[in-house]
N, C-alpha and C positions, 0 to 999 in steps of 0.2 A: 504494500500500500504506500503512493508517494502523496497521494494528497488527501486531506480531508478538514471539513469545516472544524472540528471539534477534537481536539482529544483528551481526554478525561482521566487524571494520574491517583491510582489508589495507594499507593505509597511511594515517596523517593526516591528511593532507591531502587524501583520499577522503570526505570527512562531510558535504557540501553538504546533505543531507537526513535524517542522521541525527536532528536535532533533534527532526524535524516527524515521529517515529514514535513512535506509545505502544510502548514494549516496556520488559519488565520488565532483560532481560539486552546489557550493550553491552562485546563481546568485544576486546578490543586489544592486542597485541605488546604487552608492558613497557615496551621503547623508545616507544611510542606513547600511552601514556596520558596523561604528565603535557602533553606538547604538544594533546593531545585535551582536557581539559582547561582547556587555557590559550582553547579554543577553544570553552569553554562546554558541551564533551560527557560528561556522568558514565560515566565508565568504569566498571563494576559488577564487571569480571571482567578481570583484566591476566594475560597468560599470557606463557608461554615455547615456543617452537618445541618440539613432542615433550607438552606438557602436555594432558591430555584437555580434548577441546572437545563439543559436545553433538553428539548424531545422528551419532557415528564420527567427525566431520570432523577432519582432521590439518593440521598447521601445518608448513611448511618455511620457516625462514627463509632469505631469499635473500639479495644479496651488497649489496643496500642496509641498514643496520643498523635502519631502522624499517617494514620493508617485510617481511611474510611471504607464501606464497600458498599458500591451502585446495586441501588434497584433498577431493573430495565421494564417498567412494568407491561408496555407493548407486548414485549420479551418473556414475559415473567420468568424475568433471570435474574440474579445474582451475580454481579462480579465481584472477587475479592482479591487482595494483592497475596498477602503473607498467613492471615488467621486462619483462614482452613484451607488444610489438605486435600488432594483427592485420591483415590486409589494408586498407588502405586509410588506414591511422592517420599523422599526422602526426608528427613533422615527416618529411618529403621520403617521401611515401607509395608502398608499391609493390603488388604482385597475391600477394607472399608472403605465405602463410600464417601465420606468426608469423614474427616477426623482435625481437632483442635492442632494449632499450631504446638512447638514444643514449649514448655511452659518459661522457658528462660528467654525464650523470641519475645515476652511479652514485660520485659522491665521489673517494673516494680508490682505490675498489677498479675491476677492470677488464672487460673484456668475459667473460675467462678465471675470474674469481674469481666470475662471473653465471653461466655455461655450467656451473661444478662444482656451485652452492647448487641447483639445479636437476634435475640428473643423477638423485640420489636420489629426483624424483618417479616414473624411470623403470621402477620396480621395482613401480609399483602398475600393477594395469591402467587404464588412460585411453584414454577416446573422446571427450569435448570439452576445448577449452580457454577459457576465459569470457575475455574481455578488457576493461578499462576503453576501450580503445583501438583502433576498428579493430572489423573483421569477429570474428566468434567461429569459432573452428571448431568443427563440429559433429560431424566424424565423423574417425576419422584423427587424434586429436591426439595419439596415442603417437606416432606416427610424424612428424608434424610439430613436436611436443619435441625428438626426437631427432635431426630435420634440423639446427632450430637450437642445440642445444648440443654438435651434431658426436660424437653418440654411437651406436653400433651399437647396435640394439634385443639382438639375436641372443645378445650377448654382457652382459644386464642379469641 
């Protein structure tokens, strides 16, 4: 892909190729701009979790402070940088469908303060989840959200 109107960064340290795109608009977490930045990426648009983003998409911040993950709701997808895995993603890879990041990727906060940043994605309807890491799931990702943040779909 060399062009596109929008693109939209879930963590920082996510930008390998952001450079080498013409686009006009380069979308990033507040916390993520000036480190984006430092890394030669013009942020044109710094938001906050909840601030309108183009095409519906919704921003939740999760339990990393420079780390959000898109709702696509057109899509009903999930995209996430670092917080969850998919099948087969490193470190120590397993056949689940998503699984929490490693609990030291996440600072000072904890697997439990990852499982709540999360939880309110479960109120949208969702059918995939995009992963940096690992298999995507394509179909079933409500219900594979809610495996891994140990929430009752039933009761969302």
């Amino acid at each position: 892909m060399r062009h596109a109107q929008h693109v939209l960064v879930t963590v920082y340290w996510h930008v390998r190729s952001t450079g080498r795109i013409d686009t006009r608009h380069v979308w990033a977490p507040t916390r993520s701009a000036q480190p984006l930045r430092n890394r030669g990426i013009d942020v044109t648009d710094a938001f906050r979790a909840g601030d309108e983003l183009p095409g519906g998409i919704r921003a939740f911040q999760t339990a990393r402070a420079a780390e959000v993950a898109y709702l696509l709701p057109d899509q009903r997808a999930l995209v996430v940088g670092d917080v969850l895995l998919g099948a087969g993603a490193r470190p120590r890879p397993t056949d689940d469908a998503l699984r929490l990041c490693p609990e030291r990727w996440l600072g000072k906060h904890t697997h439990e303060d990852l499982r709540a940043s999360l939880r309110p994605v479960l109120k949208q309807p969702l059918e995939r989840v995009l992963v940096s890491h690992g298999r995507p799931v394509l179909s079933g990702g409500g219900e594979a959200l809610a495996a891994v943040t140990a929430w009752d779909l039933r009761g969302a």
